[in-house]
N, C-alpha and C positions, 0 to 999 in steps of 0.2 A: 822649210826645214834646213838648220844647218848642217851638215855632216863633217866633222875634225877628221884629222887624219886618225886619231887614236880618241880614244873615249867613247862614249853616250853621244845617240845623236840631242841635240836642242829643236824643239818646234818651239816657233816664235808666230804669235798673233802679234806682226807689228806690218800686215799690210800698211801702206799710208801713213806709217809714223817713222820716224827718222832713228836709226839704231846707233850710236854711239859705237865710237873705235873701243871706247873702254869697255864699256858695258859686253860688246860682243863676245872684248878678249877675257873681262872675268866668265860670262857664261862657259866659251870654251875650258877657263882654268878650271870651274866645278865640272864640266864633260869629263876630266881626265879622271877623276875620282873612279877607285875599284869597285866603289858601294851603292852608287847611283843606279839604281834601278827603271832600267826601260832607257828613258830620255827625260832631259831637264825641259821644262815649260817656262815661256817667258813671255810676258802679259804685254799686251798694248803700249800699256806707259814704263815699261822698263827703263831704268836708264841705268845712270852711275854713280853712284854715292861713296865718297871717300874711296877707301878700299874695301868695299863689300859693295854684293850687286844687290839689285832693289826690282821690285815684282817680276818674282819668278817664284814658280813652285820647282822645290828641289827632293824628288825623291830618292829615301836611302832603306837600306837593306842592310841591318849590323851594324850600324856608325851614326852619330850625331855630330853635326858642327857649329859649334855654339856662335861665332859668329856671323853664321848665316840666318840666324833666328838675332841676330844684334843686341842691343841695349833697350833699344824701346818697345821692352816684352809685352804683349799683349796688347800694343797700341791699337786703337780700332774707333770704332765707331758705334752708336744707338740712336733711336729716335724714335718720336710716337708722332701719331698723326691725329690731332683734334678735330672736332665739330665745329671750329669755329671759319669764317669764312676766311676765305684768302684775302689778304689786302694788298696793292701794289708796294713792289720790292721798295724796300727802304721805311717803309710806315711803320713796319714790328721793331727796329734798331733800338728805340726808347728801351722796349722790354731788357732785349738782349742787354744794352750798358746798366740797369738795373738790377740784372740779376749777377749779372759780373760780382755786383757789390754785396753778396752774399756768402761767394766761393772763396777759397784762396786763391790768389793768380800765378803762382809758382814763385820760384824765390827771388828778393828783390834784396840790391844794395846788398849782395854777395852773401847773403845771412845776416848780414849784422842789424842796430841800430834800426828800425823801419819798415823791417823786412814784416811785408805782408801774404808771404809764400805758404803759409800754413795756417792752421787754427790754434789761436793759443790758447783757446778751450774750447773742448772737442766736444761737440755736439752729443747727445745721449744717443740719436740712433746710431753715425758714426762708431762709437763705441760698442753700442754693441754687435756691430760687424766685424768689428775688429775682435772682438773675443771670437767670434769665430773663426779666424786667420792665424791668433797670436799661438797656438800650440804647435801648430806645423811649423811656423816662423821660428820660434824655439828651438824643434828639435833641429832645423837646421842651422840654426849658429851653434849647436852642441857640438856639431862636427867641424865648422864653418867660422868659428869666432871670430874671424877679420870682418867678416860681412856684419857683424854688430854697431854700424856706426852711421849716423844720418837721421834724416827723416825714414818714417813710416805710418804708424798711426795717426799722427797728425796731417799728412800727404792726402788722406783718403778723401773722394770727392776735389780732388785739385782741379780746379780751371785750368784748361786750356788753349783750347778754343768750343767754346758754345754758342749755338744760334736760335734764335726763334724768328723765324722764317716761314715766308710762302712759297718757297722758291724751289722745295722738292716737287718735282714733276707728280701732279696727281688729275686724274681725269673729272676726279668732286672740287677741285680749286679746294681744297681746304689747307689752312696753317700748319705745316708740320714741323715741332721742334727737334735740332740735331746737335747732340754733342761726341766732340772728339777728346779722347786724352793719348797721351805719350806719356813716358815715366823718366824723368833725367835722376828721380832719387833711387828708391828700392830696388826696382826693375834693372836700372840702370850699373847700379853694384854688383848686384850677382850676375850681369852678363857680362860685365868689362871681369868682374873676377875669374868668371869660369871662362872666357875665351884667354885668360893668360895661364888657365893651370892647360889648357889642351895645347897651349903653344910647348909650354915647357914638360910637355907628353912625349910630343913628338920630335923634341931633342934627346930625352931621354931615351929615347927607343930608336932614333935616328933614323928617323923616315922625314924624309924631303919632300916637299910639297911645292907647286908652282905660285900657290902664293902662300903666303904665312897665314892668313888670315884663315885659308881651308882647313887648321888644324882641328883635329876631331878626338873624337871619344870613341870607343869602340865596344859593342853594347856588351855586357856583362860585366864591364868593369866597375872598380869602385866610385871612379866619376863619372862615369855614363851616370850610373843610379844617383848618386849625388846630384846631378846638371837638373835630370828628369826632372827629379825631387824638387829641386828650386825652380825649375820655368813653371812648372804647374803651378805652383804658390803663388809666382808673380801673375800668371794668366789668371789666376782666378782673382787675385789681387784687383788688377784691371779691369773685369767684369765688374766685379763689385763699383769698383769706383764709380763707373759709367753710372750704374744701376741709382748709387746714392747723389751723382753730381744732377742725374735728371727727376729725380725727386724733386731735389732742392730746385730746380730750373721750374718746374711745372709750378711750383709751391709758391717760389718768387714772384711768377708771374700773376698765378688767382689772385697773391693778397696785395697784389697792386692798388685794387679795386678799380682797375681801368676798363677790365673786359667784362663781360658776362660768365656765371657758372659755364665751364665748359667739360667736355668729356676728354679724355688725354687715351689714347687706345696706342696701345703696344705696335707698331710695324717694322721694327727690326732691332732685334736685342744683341748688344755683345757683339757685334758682327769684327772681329780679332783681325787684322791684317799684317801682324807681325808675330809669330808662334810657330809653336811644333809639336804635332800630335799624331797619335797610333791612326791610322788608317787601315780601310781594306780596298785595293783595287784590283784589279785583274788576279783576284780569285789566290792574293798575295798579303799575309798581313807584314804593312810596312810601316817607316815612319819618314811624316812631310811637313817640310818647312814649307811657310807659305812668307815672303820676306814684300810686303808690298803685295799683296795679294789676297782674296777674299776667298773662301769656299761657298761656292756655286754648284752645289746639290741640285739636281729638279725640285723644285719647288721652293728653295734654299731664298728665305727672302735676306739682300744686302743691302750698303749703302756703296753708293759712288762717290762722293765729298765733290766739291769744285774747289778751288784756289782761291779764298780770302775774297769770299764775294760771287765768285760765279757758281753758277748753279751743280746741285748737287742731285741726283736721282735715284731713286727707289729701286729695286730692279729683283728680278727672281731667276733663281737661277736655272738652267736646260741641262746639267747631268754632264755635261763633253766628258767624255771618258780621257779623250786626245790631252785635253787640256790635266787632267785628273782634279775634273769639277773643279774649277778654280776659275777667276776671273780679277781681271784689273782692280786699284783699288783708290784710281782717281789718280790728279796730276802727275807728272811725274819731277821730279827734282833738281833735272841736270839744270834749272833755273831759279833764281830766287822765286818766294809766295810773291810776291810783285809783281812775276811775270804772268802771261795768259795763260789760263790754263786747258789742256788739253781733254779734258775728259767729254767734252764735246763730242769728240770723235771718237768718245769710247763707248758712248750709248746702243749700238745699234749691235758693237761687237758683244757688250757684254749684259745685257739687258736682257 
């Protein structure tokens, strides 16, 4: 545990993993906040990304802060576990560049001329998820009209990074496929917009904060409810995408006609590691960012991801109350994806 001279204390799971100057000192900056409730929690692979800190669950009491839920709202993880047998790592890779050529792969040759970043005719089911999205998405550019510009419905199901893989730890050796998205369009607009109306919040009201990046909302106001209103959009956004990117992954794969009929079974849906949601813990309803961080329920099935290759694991969550049910949510950053990754050492903590 860390304990500041002033603020919330920090409990940190990073026995045996190396805590960065930086990363220590943003934890401490969110310690100082009036609104933190209890103590801030900081995950195994914490580190330091730009200027905002990266897996920590951040509990608040009355206040949101939009960049500590960042840009890549809803990023997260899913994957389903088949019937079909395991094969040694590297023999599925065929599928995976396969089904790549299905998806969009995000934007290329900066939009212009080439650009293979989107659908430029969007699928029928695509569509009609999007009609389920597009009225909420409305009413917030009624309020919002800057955030009218970019990709979105075309975005839906964006590659990322996708795998079909043996390499999730299972005790049946069976193939489990995994995909991950991040959002640099939609998501990524209404958080860079909303973290600069809370900056120019808290000029306007003249409260100083030890970083700029800590600027917040304060709940009842009219951009509290505005921010709320657009992360839930973008989070369920994300969901979806997952939901329709691993359609399309299962889909690519049967009409290969490489493998045999196989069964595709649900083992961890939606699992969000970048979000913020009403909670209830210590007999408190609050609200918690999870920034690099999974929610680890008892029984709470998630994913662990590895780093472009190394292994990724399945894991169920034990409840910690200490932690407020949360856990790691794979590598950590302070290195390029090239480098090793650490989630090695995060199995046994957060498994």
């Amino acid at each position: 545990m860390i304990v500041p001279e002033k603020g919330a204390p920090i409990k940190a799971w990073t026995k045996g993993v190396q805590l960065e100057d930086q990363a220590r000192q943003q934890l401490l900056n969110v310690a100082q906040l009036p609104f933190i409730f209890k103590w801030v929690a900081a995950m195994p692979d914490v580190h330091w990304v730009l200027a905002r800190r990266s897996a920590a669950f951040i509990p608040t009491k009355g206040a949101i802060i939009p960049a500590a839920v960042g840009v890549d709202i809803g990023c997260g993880m899913m994957a389903v576990q088949t019937d079909l047998n395991a094969r040694p790592a590297g023999q599925s890779e065929g599928h995976s560049h396969r089904h790549r050529d299905g998806l969009p792969h995000g934007r290329t040759n900066h939009g212009g001329r080439g650009d293979v970043g989107a659908w430029n005719e969007i699928p029928v089911r695509n569509g009609e998820i999007w009609q389920t999205l597009k009225p909420r998405y409305d009413a917030i550019l009624e309020k919002h009209p800057k955030l009218d510009r970019g990709n979105h419905s075309n975005h839906l199901a964006l590659w990322e990074r996708a795998t079909t893989s043996s390499k999730c730890a299972s005790t049946k050796r069976r193939t489990c496929g995994s995909c991950c998205t991040a959002f640099a369009g939609v998501g990524n607009r209404m958080g860079s917009y909303f973290i600069e109306i809370a900056r120019k919040d808290m000029q306007k009201f003249f409260i100083t904060l030890p970083d700029k990046d800590l600027a917040y909302f304060s709940e009842g106001t009219e951009h509290f409810n505005d921010y709320v209103e657009a992360v839930e959009w973008a989070q369920d956004f994300a969901r979806l995408n997952r939901h329709l990117m691993m359609e399309q992954i299962v889909g690519a794969v049967r009409a290969s006609g490489e493998l045999r009929p196989f069964v595709a079974e649900l083992k961890a849906i939606n699992c969000h590691h970048n979000y913020v949601a009403r909670e209830r813990h210590y007999r408190q309803n609050i609200l918690v960012t999870r920034k690099g961080a999974v929610r680890a329920r008892e029984g709470d099935m998630g994913i662990i991801p590895g780093s472009m290759g190394a292994r990724s694991y399945i894991v169920r969550g034990r409840g910690n109350m200490e932690s407020f049910m949360s856990c790691s949510h794979g590598a950590g950053r302070a290195m390029s994806r090239e480098k090793p990754s650490v989630v090695s050492r995060l199995r046994i903590t957060c498994a």
